[in-house]
C-alpha positions as CSV (number, residue, x, y, z in Angstrom):
1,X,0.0,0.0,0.0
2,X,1.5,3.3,-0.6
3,X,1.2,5.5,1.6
4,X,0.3,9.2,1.0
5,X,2.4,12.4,1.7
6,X,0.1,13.8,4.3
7,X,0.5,9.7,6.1
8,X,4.7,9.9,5.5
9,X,4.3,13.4,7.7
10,X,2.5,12.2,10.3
11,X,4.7,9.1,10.9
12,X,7.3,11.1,10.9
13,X,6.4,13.3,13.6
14,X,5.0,10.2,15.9
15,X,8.1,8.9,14.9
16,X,10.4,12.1,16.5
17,X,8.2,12.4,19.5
18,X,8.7,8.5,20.3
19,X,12.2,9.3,20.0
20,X,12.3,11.8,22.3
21,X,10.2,10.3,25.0
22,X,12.4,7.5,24.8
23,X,15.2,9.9,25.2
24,X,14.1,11.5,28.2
25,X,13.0,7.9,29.5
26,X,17.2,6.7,29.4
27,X,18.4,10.6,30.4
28,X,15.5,11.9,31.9
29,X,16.5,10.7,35.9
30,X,20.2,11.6,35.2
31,X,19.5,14.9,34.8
32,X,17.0,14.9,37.2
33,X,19.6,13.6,39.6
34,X,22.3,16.1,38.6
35,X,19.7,18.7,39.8
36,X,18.8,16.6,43.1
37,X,22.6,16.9,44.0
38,X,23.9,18.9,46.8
39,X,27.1,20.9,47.2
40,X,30.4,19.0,48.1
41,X,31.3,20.1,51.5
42,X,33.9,23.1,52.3
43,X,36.9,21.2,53.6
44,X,37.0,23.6,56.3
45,X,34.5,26.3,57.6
46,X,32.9,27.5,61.3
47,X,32.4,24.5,63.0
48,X,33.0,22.0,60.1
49,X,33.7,19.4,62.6
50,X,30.5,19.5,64.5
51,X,28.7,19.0,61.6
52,X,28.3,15.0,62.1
53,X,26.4,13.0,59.7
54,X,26.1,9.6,61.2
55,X,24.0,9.3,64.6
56,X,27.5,7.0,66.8
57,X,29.4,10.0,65.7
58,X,26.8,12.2,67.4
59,X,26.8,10.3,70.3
60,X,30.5,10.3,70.0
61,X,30.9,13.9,70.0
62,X,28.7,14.7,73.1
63,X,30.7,12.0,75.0
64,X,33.8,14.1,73.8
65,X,31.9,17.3,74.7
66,X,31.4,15.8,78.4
67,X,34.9,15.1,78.8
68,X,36.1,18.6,77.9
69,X,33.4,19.7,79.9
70,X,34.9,17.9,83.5
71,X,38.1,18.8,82.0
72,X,37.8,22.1,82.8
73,X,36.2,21.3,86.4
74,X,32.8,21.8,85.6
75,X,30.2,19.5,87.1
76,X,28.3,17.2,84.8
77,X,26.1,14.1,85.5
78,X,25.1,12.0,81.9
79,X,22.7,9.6,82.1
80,X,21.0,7.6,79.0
81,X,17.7,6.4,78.1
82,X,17.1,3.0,75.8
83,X,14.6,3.7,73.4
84,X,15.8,0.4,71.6
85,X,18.5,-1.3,73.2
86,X,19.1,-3.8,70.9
87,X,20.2,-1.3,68.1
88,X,21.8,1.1,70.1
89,X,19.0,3.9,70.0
90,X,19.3,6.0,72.8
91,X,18.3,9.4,74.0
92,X,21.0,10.8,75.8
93,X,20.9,13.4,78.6
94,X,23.6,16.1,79.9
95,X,22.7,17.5,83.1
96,X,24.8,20.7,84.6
97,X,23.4,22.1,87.9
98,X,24.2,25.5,89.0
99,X,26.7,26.3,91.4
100,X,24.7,28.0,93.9
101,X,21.5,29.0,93.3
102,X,18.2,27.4,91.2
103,X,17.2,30.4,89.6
104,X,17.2,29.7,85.7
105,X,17.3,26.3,84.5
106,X,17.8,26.5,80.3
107,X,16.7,23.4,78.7
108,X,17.6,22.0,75.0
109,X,16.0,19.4,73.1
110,X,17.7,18.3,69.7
111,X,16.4,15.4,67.5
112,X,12.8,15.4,67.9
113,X,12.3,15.3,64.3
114,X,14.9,12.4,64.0
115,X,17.5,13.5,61.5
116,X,17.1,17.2,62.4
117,X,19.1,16.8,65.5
118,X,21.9,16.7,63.5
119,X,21.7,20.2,63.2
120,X,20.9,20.4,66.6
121,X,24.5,18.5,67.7
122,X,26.0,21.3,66.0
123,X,24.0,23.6,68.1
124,X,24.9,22.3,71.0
125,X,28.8,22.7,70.1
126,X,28.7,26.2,69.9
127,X,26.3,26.5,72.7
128,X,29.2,25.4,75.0
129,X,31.9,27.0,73.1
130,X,29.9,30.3,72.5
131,X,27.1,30.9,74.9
132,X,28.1,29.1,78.0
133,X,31.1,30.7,79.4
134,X,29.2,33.9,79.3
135,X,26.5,32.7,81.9
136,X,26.4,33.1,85.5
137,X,26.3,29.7,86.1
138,X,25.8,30.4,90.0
139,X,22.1,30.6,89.3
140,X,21.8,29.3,86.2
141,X,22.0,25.2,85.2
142,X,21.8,23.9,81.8
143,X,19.6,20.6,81.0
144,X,20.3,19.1,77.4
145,X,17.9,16.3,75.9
146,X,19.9,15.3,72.6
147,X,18.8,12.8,70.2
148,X,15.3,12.9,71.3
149,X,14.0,10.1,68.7
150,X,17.2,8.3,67.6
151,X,15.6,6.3,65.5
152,X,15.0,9.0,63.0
153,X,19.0,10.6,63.5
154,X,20.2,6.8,63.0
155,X,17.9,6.1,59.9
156,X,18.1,9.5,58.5
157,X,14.1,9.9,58.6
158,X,12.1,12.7,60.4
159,X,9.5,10.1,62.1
160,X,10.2,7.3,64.6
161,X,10.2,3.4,64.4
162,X,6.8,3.8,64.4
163,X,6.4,6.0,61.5
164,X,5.4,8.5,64.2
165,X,5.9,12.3,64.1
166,X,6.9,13.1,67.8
167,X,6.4,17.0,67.4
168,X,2.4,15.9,66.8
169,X,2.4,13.1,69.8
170,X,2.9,15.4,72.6
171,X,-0.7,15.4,73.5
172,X,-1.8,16.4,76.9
173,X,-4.4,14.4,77.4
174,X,-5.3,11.4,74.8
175,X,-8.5,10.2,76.4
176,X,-10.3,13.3,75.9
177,X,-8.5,13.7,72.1
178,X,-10.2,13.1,68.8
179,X,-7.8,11.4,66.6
180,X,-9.8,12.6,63.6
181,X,-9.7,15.8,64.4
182,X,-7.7,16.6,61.0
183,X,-11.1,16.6,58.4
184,X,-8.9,17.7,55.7
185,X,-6.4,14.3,55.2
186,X,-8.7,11.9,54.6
187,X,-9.9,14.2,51.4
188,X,-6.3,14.3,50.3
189,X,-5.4,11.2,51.1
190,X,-4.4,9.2,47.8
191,X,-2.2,12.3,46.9
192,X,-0.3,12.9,50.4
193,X,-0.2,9.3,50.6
194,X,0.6,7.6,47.8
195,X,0.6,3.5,47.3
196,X,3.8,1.7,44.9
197,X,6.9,2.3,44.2
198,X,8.4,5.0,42.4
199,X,9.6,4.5,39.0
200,X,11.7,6.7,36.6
201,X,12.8,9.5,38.4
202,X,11.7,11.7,35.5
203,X,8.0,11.0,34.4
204,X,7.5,10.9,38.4
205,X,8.4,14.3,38.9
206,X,6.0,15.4,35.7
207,X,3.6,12.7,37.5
208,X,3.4,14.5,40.8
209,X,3.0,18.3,39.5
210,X,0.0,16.9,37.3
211,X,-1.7,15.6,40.4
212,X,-0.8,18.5,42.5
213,X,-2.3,20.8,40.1
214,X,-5.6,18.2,40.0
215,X,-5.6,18.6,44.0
216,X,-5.2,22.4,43.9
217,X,-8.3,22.9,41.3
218,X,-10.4,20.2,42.3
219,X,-9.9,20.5,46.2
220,X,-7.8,23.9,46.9
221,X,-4.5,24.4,47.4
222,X,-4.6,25.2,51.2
223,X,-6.7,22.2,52.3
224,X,-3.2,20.1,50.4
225,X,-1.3,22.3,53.4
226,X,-3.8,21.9,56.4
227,X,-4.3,18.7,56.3
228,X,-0.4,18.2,56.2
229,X,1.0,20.4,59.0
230,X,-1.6,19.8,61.8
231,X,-0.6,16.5,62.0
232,X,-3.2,13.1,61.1
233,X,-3.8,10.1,63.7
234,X,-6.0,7.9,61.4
235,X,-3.2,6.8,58.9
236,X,-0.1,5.3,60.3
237,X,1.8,5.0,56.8
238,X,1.0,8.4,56.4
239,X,2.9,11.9,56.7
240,X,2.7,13.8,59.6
241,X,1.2,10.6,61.5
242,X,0.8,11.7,65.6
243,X,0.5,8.1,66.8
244,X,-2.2,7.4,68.9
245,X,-0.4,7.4,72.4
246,X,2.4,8.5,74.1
247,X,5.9,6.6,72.2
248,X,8.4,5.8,73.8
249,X,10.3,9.0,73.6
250,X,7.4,11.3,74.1
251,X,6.6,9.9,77.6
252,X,10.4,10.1,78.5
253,X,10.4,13.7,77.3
254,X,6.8,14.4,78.9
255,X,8.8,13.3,82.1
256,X,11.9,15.1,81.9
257,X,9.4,18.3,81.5
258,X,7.3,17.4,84.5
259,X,10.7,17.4,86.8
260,X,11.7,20.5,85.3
261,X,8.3,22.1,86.5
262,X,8.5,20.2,89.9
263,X,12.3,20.9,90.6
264,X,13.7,23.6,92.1
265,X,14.6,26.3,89.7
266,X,12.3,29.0,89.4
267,X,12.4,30.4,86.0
268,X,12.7,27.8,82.4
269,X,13.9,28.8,79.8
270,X,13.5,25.9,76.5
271,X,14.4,26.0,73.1
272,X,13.5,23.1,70.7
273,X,16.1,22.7,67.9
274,X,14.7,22.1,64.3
275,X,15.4,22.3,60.5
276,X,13.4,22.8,57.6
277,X,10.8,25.8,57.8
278,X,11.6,29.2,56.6
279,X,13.4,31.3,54.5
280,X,17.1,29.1,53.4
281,X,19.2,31.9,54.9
282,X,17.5,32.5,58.3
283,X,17.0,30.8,61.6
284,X,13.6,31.6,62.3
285,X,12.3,31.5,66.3
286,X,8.9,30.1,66.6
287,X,7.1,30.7,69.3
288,X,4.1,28.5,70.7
289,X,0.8,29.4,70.4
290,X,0.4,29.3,73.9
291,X,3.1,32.0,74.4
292,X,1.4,35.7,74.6
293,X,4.2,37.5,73.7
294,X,3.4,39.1,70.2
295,X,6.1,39.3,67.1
296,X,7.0,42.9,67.8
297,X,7.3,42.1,70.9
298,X,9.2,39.4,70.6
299,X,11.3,41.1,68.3
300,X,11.8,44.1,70.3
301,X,12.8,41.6,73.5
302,X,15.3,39.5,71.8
303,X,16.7,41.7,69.5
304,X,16.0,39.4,66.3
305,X,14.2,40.0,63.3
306,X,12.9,36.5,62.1
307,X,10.3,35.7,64.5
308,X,6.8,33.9,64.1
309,X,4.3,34.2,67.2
310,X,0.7,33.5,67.3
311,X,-0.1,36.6,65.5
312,X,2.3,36.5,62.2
313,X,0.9,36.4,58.8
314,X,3.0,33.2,58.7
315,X,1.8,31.4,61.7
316,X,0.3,27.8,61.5
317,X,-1.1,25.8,64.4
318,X,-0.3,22.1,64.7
319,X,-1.5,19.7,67.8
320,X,0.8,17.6,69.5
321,X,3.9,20.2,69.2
322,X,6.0,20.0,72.1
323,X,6.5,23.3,72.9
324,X,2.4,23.4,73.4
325,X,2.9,20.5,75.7
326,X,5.2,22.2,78.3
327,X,3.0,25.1,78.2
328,X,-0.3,23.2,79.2
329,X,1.8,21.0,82.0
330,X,2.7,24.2,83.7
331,X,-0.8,25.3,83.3
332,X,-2.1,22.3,84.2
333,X,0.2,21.7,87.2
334,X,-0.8,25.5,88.2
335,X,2.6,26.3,89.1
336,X,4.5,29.7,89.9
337,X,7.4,28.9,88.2
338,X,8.3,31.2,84.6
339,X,8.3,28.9,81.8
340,X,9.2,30.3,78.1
341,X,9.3,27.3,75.7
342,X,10.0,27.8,71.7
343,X,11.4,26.5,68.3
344,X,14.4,27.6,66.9
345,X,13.6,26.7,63.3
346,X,16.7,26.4,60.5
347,X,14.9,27.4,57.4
348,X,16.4,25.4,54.4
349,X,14.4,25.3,51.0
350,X,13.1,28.1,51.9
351,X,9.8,29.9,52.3
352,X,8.1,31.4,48.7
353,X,5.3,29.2,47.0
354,X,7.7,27.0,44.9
355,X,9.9,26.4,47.9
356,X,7.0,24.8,49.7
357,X,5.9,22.8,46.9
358,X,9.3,21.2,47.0
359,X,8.9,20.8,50.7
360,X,5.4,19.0,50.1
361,X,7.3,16.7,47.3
362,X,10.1,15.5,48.9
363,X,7.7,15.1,52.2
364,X,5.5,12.8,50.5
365,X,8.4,10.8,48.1
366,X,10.4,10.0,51.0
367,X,7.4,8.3,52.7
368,X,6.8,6.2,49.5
369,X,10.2,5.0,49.3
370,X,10.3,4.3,52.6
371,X,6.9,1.8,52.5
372,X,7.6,0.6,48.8
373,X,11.2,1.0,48.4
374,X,11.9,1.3,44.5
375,X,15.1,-0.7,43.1
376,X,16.0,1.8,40.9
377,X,19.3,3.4,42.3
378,X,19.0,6.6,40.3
379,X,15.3,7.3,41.6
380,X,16.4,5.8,45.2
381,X,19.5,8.3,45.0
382,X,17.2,11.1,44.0
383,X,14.5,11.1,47.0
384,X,17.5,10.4,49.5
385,X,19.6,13.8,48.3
386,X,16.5,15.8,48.1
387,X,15.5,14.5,51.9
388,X,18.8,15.4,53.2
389,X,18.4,19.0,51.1
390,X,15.3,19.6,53.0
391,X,16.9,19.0,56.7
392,X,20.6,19.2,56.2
393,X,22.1,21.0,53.6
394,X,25.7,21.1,53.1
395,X,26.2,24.3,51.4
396,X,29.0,25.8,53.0
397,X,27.3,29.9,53.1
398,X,24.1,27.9,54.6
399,X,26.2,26.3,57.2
400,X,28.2,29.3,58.8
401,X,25.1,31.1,58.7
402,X,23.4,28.6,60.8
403,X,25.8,29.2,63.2
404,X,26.1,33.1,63.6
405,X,22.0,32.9,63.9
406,X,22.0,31.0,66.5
407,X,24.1,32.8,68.2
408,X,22.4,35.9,67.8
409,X,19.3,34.4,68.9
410,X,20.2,32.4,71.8
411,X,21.9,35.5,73.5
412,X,18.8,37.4,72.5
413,X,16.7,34.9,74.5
414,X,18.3,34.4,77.2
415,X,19.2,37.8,78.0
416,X,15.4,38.4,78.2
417,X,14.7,35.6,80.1
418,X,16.8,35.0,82.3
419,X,17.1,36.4,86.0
């Protein structure tokens, strides 16, 4: 049959378009890859040797930090907890009591979003380096919880063994708490939650921005975003899964704040240590809903600019934070002590519409893989480096900057809190 001019075209354009989809099918996740890649490390920068990324060397370096620590004369008592004895998870404790006084007892907590507290070992360095020898540590004792849910530092996930999110299991009370109280997942389920593994690295990221934009028009962009940060207790393969009782970890942690509000200093001062929320260059501190102080206020107090309170434009409530929880134990226990409990919040993708988007994407793809892990090493390779982008980048200008925030914060805090 021969075949007419207007046919020969035609064939010849399915023809070129085949070729190129097969193109992009063999390239396609290389390049996709390429993108996903972060920066090699400086060989040296502020701190470059705090910056761990393997959960024994964390626990290596705070035994080290000890050490120096007594070196120097200073009291210290260590104790740790087994969350899993068996392989090696632990949540380890550094405890050093003023000299003379219990006036101001400052608290840390690192690691309650699992590999976060990576960043938060690093805090911790320059903490006693930076911020320590400028206390009067006559009436003022120092509490560290690091490594809150080891599980997550060892595994390099944000959730627990249980595919838990700790910062939404700190519930006061979970007799009296509705575990649907998040309406919005179940809508937006089969997108936040997706079954199957992930394939080509390429036609999965065109697959996901097709259904995102189905989500957006169909159900609205912000119920995609409310029923993700407030934290779900129906689904426990889901993101942003609460549990549905105290873990292990929470009720040690839901302890160690109960002694700090039953002890004997008088005024608390706690920050949390976390990564991922808010603009890439700029430690933001987020304060709980529960705290009154507003964000000029705060602002004004601490002398630092990047500051979310109740009242920000920004602001988003979530249940189960832990910050919330020491808040409503001191109110529940009635007690006269001062509390100030908040986040300090490493921003890392950063915080336009885009940068969210990403945040939402490589939220929901590292879940996947890790319930249906694919065997394709390029797509595998892909999900890991964007994961680690989203809670511990190794740019070298993101690093250092880390460091001088923290230090500009922390002072601002605590020479407004304490006495």
């Amino acid at each position: 049959m021969k075949l007419t001019k207007k046919k020969k075209v035609l064939i010849g354009i399915l023809s070129s378009i085949l070729a190129v989809v097969i193109l992009l099918t063999a390239i396609g996740p290389y390049l996709v890859l390429n993108g996903a890649r972060q920066p090699e490390v400086a060989e040296s920068y502020n701190y470059s040797e705090s910056f761990l990324f393997n959960y024994d060397d964390v626990r290596k370096n705070i035994n080290k930090r000890v050490n120096k620590l007594r070196a120097d004369g200073i009291t210290v008592e260590t104790n740790e907890f087994a969350v899993d004895e068996s392989d090696g998870l632990y949540i380890d404790n550094i405890y050093l009591p003023s000299s003379k006084d219990r006036t101001n007892l400052i608290v840390l907590t690192t690691g309650v979003h699992g590999m976060e507290g990576y960043i938060g070992s690093v805090m911790l360095d320059v903490f006693f380096e930076e911020i320590y020898p400028t206390l009067d540590t006559e009436k003022t004792g120092i509490l560290v919880v690091a490594n809150v849910n080891p599980y997550g530092m060892k595994y390099m996930r944000r959730y627990n063994e249980n595919n838990v999110d700790l910062n939404r299991n700190f519930i006061i009370n979970w007799d009296n708490f509705d575990l649907s109280s998040n309406k919005d997942y179940p809508e937006v389920k089969e997108f936040l939650q997706p079954e199957g593994k992930i394939g080509n690295a390429l036609w999965h990221e065109v697959g996901f921005y097709l259904s995102l934009a189905k989500e957006a028009i169909t159900k609205g962009a912000d119920k995609v975003s409310d029923a993700l940060l407030t934290g779900q207790y129906e689904y426990p393969e889901g993101v942003y899964y609460g549990g549905n009782g105290d873990e292990k970890s929470t009720a040690y942690l839901k302890g160690v704040f109960d002694d700090c509000l039953e002890g004997e200093y008088e005024n608390i001062v706690h920050i949390d240590i976390h990564s991922g929320y808010g603009p890439r260059y700029n430690m933001v501190i987020f304060n709980s809903v529960y705290e009154k102080m507003t964000e000029a206020e705060t602002k004004k107090a601490f002398g630092y600019d990047y500051v979310i309170s109740h009242d920000s434009e920004s602001f988003y409530a979530t249940t189960g934070d832990t910050t919330d929880f020491f808040y409503r134990l001191a109110e529940k226990k009635n007690t006269d002590k001062e509390l100030f409990s908040t986040c300090f919040e490493f921003g890392t993708i950063g915080d336009s519409f885009m940068d969210s988007i990403l945040s939402l994407k490589y939220t929901v793809d590292e879940n996947r893989q890790h319930w249906y892990p694919t065997e394709n090493k390029v797509t595998s390779e892909v999900v890991r480096e964007n994961y680690y982008e989203l809670f511990y980048p190794t740019e070298t200008e993101w690093r250092e900057k880390t460091v001088e925030d923290f230090i500009a914060a922390t002072n601002g805090v605590l020479g407004a809190k304490l006495k």
